[in-house]
C-alpha positions as CSV (number, residue, x, y, z in Angstrom):
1,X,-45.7,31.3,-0.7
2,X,-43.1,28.7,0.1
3,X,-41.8,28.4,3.0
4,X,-39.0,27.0,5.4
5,X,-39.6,25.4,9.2
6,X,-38.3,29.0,10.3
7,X,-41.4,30.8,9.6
8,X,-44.8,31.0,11.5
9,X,-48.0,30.8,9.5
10,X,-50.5,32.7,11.1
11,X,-53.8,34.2,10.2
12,X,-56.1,32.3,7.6
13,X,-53.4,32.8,4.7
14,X,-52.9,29.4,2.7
15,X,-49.2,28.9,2.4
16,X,-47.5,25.9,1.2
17,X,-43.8,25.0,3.2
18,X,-41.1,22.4,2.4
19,X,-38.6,20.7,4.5
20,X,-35.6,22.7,5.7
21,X,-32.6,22.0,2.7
22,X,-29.9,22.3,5.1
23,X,-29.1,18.5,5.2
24,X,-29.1,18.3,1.5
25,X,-26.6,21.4,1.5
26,X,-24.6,19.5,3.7
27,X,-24.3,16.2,2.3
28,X,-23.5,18.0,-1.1
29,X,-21.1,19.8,0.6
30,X,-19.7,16.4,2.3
31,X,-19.7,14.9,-1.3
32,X,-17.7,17.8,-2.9
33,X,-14.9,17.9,0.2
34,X,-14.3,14.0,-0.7
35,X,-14.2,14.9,-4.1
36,X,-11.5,17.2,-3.7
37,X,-9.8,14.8,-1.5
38,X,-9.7,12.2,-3.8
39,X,-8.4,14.2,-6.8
40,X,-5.9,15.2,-4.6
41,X,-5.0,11.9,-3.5
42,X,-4.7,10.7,-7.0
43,X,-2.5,13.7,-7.8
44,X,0.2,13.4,-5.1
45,X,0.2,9.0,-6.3
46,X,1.3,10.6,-10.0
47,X,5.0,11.4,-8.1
48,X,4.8,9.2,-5.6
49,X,7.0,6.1,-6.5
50,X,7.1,3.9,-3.2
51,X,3.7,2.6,-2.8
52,X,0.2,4.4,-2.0
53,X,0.4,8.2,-1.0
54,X,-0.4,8.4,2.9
55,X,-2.9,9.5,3.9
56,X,-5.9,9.0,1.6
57,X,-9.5,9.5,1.5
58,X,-11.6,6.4,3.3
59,X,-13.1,3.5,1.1
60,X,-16.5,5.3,1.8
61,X,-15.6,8.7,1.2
62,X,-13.8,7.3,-2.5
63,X,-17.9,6.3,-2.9
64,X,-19.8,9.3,-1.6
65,X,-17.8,11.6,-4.5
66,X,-18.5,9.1,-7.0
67,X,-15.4,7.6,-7.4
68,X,-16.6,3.9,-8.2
69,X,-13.1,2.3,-9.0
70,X,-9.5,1.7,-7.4
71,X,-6.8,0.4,-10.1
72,X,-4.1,-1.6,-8.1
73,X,-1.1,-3.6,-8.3
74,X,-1.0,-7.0,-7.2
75,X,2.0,-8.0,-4.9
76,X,2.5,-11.4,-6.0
77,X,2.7,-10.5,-9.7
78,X,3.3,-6.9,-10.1
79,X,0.3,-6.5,-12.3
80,X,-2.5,-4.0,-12.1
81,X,-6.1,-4.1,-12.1
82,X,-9.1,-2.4,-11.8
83,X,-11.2,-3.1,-8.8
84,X,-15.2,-2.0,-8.1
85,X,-15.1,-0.2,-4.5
86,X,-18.1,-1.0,-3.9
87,X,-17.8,-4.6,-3.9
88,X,-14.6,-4.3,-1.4
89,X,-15.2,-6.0,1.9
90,X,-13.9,-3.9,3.8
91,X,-15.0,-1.3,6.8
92,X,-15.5,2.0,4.7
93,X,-13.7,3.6,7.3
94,X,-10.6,2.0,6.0
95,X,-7.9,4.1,4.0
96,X,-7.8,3.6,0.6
97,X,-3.9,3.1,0.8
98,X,-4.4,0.0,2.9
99,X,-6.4,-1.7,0.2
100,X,-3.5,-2.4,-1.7
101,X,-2.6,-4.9,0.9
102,X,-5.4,-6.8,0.4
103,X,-5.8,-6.8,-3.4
104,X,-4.2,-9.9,-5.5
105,X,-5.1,-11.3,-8.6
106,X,-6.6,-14.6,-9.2
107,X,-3.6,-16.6,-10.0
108,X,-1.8,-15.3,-6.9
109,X,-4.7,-15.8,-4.9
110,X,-4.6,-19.9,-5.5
111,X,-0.7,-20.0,-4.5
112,X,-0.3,-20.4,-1.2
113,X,-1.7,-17.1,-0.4
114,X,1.4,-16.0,-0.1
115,X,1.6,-12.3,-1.2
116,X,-1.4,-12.0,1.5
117,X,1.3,-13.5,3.7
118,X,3.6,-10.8,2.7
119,X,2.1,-8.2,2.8
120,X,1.1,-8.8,6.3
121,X,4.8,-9.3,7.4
122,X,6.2,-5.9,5.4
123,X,2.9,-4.1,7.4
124,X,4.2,-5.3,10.4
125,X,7.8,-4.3,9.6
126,X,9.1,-2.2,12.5
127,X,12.7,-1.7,11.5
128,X,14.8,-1.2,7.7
129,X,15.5,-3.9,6.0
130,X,18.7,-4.8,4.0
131,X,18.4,-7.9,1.4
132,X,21.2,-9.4,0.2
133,X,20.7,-12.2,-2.3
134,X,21.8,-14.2,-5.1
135,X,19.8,-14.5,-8.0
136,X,20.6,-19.1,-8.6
137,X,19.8,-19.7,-4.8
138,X,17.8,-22.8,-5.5
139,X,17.2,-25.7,-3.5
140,X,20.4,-27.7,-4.9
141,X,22.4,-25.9,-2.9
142,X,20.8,-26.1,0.2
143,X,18.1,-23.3,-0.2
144,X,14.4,-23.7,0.2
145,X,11.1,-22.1,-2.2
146,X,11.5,-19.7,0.7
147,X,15.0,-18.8,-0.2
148,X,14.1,-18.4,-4.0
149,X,14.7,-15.0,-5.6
150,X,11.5,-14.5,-6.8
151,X,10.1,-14.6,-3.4
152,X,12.7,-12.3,-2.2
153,X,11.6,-9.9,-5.1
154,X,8.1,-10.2,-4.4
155,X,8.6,-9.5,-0.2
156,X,11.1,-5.8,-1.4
157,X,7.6,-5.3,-3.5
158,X,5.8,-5.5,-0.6
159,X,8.1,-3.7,1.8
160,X,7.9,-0.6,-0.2
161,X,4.1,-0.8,-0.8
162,X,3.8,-0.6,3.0
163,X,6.0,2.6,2.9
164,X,9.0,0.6,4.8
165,X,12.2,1.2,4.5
166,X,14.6,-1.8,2.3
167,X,17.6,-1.9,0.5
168,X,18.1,-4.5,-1.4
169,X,20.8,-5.9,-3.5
170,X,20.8,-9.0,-6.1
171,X,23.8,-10.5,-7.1
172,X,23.5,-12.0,-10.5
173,X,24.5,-16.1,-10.4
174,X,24.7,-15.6,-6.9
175,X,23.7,-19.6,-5.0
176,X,22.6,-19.7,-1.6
177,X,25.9,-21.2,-0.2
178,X,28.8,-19.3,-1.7
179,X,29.1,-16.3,0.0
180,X,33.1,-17.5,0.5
181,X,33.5,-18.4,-3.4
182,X,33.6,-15.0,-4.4
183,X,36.1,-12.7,-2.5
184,X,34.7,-9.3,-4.3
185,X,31.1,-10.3,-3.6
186,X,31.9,-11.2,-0.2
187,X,33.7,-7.6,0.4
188,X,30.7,-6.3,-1.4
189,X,28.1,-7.9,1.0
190,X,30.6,-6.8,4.0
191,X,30.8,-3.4,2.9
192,X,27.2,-2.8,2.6
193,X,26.3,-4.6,5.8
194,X,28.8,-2.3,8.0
195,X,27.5,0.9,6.3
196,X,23.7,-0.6,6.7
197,X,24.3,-0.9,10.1
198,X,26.5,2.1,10.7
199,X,23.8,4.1,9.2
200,X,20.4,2.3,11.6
201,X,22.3,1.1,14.4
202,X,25.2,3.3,15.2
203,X,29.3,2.9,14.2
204,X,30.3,-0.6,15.0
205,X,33.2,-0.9,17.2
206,X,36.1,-3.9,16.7
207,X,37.3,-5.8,14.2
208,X,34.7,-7.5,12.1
């Protein structure tokens, strides 16, 4: 007869007993709740087009239901990968959405560490974001690598990864000094500026 820790043996009967199953119940229970929530996770991210879904699963509940592998898109490039979760260093209490913030490729890595740097300032974004910027601005005409476009590109990547809130507006042949050159970009760049912060900050009052 086999039995559980809930029954008494008595009398001189020869009975063989196991240990209770409840833990293994409920860790197969645990395993099939993160399950779910992962495949759930990973449905809302098929029509979710501004960076992870929030919230998701933890690192270590992604690994308890099985779920050995995270692809992700690396800010400084835009490419994507595939990444082993369980060589992330990372607390598994941490959400898998905040992974994405930590994940470049190799390349990117070696350059400056910038799209680290990046992502760390569009996390720490507190209020919307409206980039305006010409697509030459190059160190001729007074601009920096900071000023470059391509750095400007790469920080509106980053800002909508970390679920922030940009609008952002290249204008093609645009330099970094020549806002005046151009009356219909300027009234273009005027325009959006008083409806940006119409819209965040409240009607602006005066002339302009």
């Amino acid at each position: 007869m086999i039995i559980g820790h809930d029954h008494k043996v008595s009398g001189n009967h020869l009975r063989l007993f196991r240990p209770c199953c409840r833990d293994e119940k409920a860790r197969e229970a645990r395993k099939q709740a993160d399950r779910l929530a992962c495949e759930a996770w990973n449905m809302r991210m098929l029509g979710y087009k501004k960076g992870p879904a929030q919230p998701s699963p933890a690192l270590g509940d992604a690994l308890n239901a099985g779920y050995g592998y995270l692809e992700v898109r690396c800010l400084g490039c835009d490419t994507h990968q595939t990444v082993a979760l369980d060589i992330v260093r990372r607390p598994k209490t941490t959400p898998i959405h905040e992974l994405e913030r930590y994940m470049r490729c190799k390349d990117c890595s070696q350059v400056r560490g910038y799209p680290r740097q990046l992502a760390d300032l569009a996390l720490g974004m507190k209020v919307p974001v409206l980039m305006l910027h010409g697509t030459a601005d190059q160190a001729a005409d007074g601009g920096t690598e900071f000023t470059d476009v391509k750095m400007a590109q790469d920080f509106e990547r980053a800002l909508r990864s970390a679920g922030k809130t940009v609008e952002a507006v290249y204008y093609e042949g645009g330099r970094h000094n020549d806002i005046f050159d151009s009356s219909a970009r300027y009234q273009d760049e005027l325009q959006r500026m008083t409806v940006f912060f119409g819209q965040y900050l409240g009607p602006l009052v005066g002339p302009i």
